[in-house]
N, C-alpha and C positions, 0 to 999 in steps of 0.2 A: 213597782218599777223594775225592769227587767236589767239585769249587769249588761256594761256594751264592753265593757273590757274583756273578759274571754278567757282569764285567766285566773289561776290559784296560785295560794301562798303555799299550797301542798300541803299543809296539817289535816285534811279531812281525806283519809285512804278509802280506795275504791277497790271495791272488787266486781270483777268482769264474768258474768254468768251467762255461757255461750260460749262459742271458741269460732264462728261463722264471719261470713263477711264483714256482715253489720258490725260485730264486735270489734274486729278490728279495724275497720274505721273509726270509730268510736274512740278505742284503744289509742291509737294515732293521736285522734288529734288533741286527749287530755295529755301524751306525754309531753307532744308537741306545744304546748302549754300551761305548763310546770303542774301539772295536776298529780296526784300521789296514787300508782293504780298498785297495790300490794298483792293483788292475788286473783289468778281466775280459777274456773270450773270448769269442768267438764262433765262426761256421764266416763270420761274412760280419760284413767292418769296421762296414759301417751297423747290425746289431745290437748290436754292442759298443759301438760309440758313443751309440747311442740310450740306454744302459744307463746308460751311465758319464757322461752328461749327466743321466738321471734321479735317481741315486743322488751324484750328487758321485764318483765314481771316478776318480781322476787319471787314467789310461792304460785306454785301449781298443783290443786288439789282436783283428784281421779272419782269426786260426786258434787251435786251442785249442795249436797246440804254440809260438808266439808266446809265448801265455800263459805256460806249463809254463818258457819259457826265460830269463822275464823274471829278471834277475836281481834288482832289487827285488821278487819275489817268494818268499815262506819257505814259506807252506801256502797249498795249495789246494784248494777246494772243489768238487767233483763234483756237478754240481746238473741233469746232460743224465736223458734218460729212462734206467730200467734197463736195457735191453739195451747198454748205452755205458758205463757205470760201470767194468766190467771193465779195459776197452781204454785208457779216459782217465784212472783209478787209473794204471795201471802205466805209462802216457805220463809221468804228472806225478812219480811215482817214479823210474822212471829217470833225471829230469832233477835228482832229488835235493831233490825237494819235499816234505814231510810230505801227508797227503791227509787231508779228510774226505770222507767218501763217502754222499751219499744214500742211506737206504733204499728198499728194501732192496738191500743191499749187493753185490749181482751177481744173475745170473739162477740161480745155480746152486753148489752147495760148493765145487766142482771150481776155478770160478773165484774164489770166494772166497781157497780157499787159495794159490793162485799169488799173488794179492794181500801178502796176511800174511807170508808166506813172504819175498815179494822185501821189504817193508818193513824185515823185521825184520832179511835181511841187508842192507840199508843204512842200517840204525840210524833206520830213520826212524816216526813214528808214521803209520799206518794207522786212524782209525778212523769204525766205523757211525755217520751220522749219526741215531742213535734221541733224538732230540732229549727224550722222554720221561723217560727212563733221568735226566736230570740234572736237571728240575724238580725245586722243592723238597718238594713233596709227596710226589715217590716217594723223595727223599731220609730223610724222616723216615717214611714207611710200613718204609724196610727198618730204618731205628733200632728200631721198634718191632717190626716181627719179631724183631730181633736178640737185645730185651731178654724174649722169651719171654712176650709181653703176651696172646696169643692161644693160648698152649700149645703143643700139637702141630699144625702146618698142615696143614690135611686135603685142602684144595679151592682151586682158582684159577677164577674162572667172569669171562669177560671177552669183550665183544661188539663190534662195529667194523661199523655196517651203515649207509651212505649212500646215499641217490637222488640218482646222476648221469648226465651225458651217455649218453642211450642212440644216440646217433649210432655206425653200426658203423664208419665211420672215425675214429671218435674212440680215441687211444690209450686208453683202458679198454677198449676193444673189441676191439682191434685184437692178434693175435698174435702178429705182426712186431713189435712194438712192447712184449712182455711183457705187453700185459692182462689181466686179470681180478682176482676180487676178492682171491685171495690174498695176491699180491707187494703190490700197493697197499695194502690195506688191513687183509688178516691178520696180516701183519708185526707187527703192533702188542699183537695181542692175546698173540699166537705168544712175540714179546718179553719179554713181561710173564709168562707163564709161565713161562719161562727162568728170568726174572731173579727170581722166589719159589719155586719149585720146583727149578729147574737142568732136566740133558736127563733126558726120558724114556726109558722103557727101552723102550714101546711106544707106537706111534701106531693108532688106527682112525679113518679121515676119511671123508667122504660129501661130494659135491658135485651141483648141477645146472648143465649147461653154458649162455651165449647162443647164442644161432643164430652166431655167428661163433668159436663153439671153445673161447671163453675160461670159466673159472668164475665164475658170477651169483653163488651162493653155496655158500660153504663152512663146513662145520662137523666139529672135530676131537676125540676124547679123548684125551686125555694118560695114561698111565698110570707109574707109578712104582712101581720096588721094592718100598718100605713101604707102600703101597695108598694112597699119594697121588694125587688125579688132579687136572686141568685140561681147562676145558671152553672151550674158544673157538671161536668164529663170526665170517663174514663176509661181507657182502652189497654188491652194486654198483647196484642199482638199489630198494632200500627202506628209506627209512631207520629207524632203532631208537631208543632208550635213550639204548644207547653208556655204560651203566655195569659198573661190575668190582669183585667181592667177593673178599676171601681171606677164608677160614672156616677158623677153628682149632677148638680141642675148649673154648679156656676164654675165645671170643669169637671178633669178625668185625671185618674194617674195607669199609665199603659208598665207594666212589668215585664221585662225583657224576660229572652228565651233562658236556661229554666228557671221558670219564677220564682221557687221554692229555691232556690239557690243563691248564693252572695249575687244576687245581681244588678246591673242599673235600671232607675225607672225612671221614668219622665213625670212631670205634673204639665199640663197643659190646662188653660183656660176656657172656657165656653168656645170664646172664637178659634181657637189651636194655638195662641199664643203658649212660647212657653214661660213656666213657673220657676220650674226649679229643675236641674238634672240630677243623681242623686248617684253617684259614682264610689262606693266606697271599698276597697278589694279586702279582703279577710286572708288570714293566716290558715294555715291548713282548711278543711273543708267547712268547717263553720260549726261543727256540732258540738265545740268547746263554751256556745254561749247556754247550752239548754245544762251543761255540769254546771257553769256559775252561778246560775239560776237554783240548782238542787245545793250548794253551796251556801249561798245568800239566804235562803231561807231555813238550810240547818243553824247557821252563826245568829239567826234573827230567833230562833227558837218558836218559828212559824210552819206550820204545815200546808197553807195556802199562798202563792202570788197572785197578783192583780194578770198578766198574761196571760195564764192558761190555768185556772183553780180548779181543783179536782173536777166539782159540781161539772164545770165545762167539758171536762173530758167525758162524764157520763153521759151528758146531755146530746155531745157528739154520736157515739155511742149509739144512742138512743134513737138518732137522728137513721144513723145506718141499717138500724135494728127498723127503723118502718121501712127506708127501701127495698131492704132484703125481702120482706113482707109483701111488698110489693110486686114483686119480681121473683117470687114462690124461692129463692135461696135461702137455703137451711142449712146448717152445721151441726153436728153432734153435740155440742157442746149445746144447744138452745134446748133441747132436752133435758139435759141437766140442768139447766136452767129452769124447768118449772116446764117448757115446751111451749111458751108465747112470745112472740115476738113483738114489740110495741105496733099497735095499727095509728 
């Protein structure tokens, strides 16, 4: 069961590895509720200082394995670009750190599982920052699956399409760098499948590439045993919607614009009557429920939760690892990996 409160009694210190957007969002919104963040990284002391002056961060250390060894540090958070995730999980691990790790969670299963794997042999928690997974909205959309509100689930349809930086050095561009619209922003929808459906039993994906290799957009169907399916897309350069239906046989729940965000959903009936309206606003940006979550299960002395358990994250992973296959997208890192991709 996932924390819907959001917040810490601040005994379990954090340390911030990145010094980038994402981090300090992140940074934000555990100050923002009372979380205890004692120290970030850097590759260079002037950005960790810059940080740790911006945010109030007591200690600003000038290497990320500084960080990793602080020993006023308990968890640390993985906030560097994806093709680093890998490398600075399993830095901060071995130094006997618990990790949250940015989505998406490696470039690839291969390294996903190394990840999980070492966590779980040193007792420690490992997990995806799908900061989604813990809002309270999708908290009560799975109550309402659970309680059979919609019947039999038939359909997941869920879309992730933003106009960004089309600069070709700009890391969305960039394939040294993991870009395209997949990892960044399919993740999300990819996710969200998972986590109402579970794994498919088959994928069929289509993509078109930018001029520098990476996928502009991608769109995928999910297919399931019982003639379940899921339909998700994703776009780097136009933006959408950005709304997500699950469709059952004895109703629908439609998730306002952006889905992935605090936002309201409707539950409607067969006929369009409605159910429920599901209004609930959050404090800072929301990404305070997936730290409670990395909380709750260090005080539980558990290295897995029931919302998103490692295994899921690999299997996500793994999920992406055969679109990319699909859609002939390769990254350096799948080389290291052995150089296969799940088919």
């Amino acid at each position: 069961m996932a924390p819907t409160h959001g917040t810490s009694d601040g005994t379990i210190r954090w340390g911030i590895l990145g010094t980038g957007f994402i981090a300090g969002l992140q940074t934000s919104d555990l100050l923002d509720n009372g979380f205890a963040v004692q120290a970030v990284g850097s590759r260079s002391l002037e950005s960790s200082t810059a940080f740790s002056q911006q945010y109030g961060v007591a200690t600003a250390h000038g290497s990320y394995e500084d960080l990793v060894a602080d020993p006023e540090v308990d968890v640390v958070y993985v906030a560097t670009p994806h093709p680093f995730h890998h490398a600075h999980a399993l830095l901060a691990l071995n130094a006997g750190k618990h990790v949250l790790v940015e989505k998406p969670f490696t470039m690839n299963a291969a390294e996903a599982q190394e990840i999980v794997a070492l966590a779980e042999a040193k007792g420690l928690v490992a997990l995806e920052a799908m900061w989604t997974r813990f809002l309270p909205h999708m908290v009560r959309i799975r109550e309402i699956l659970a309680a059979g509100t919609l019947g039999e689930v038939r359909k997941v349809v869920a879309s992730h399409n933003q106009n960004l930086p089309k600069d070709p050095a700009h890391r969305l561009n960039d394939p040294a760098l993991g870009g395209g619209a997949l990892l960044d922003l399919g993740i999300y929808p990819i996710s969200f499948a998972f986590d109402v459906l579970g794994t498919p039993a088959t994928i069929l994906a289509s993509s078109s590439p930018t001029a520098t290799g990476v996928d502009r957009q991608t769109a995928a169907i999910f297919q399931y045993g019982n003639g379940q399916q899921a339909y998700v897309d994703c776009e780097l350069d136009a933006a959408g919607a950005n709304r997500a239906v699950v469709i059952g046989t004895d109703g629908w729940i439609d998730i306002e614009s952006i889905w992935y965000n605090a936002v309201p959903f409707t539950v409607f009936d067969s006929e369009g009557n409605v159910l429920e309206r599901f209004d609930q606003p959050v404090t800072s940006r929301g990404m305070q429920y997936q730290a409670a979550e990395v909380e709750r299960l260090i005080a539980a002395g558990a290295t897995s939760g029931t919302v998103l358990p490692p295994a899921e994250t690999v299997a996500v992973m793994a999920a992406m690892d055969q679109i990319r296959s699909q859609i002939g997208l390769r990254y350096a890192a799948d080389a290291l990996a052995g150089g296969a991709l799940h088919e």
